[in-house]
C-alpha positions, 0 to 999 in steps of 0.5 A: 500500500502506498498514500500521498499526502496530496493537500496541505494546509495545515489547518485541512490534510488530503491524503490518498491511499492507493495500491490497497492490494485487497486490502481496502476492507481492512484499511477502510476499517483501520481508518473507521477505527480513527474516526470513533476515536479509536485510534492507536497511532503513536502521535498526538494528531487524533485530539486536533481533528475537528473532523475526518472524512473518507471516501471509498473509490474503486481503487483508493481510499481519500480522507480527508483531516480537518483540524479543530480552531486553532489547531494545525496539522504535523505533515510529519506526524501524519506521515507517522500515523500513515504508516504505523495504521498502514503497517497494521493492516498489511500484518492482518 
């Protein structure tokens, strides 16, 4: 699996996951998990989102992070959290 991170605005992120190589079920809902608030990865950035929206494709997976008022978004803990989340699911 591979992501981008596509649109950075540090207040509202982009990120594409592609090549989910029959993994998009899990990876939908490793994602799932970070949207109840139940997350696991090793960074801070799940307690600045005001909101996270996913939508599925055919062949890639686009979420998009909104942060709360006030907050602005770490490119390199999101990079972090791509691939801590991503590496889970490739071990499931």
């Amino acid at each position: 699996m591979e992501y981008d991170i596509i649109e950075d605005q540090s207040t509202c992120v982009l990120i594409r996951i592609k090549k989910l190589e029959g993994r998009h079920a899990a990876a939908l809902g490793a994602l799932e998990e970070c949207m109840q608030g139940r997350c696991s990865c090793p960074t801070n950035q799940s307690a600045k989102l005001k909101s996270l929206e996913i939508v599925s494709g055919k062949d890639s997976i686009d979420v998009t992070l909104t942060a709360k008022d006030g907050q602005r978004l770490d490119r390199s803990d999101l990079d972090t959290c791509m691939r801590y989340t991503l590496d889970q699911v490739s071990r499931e």
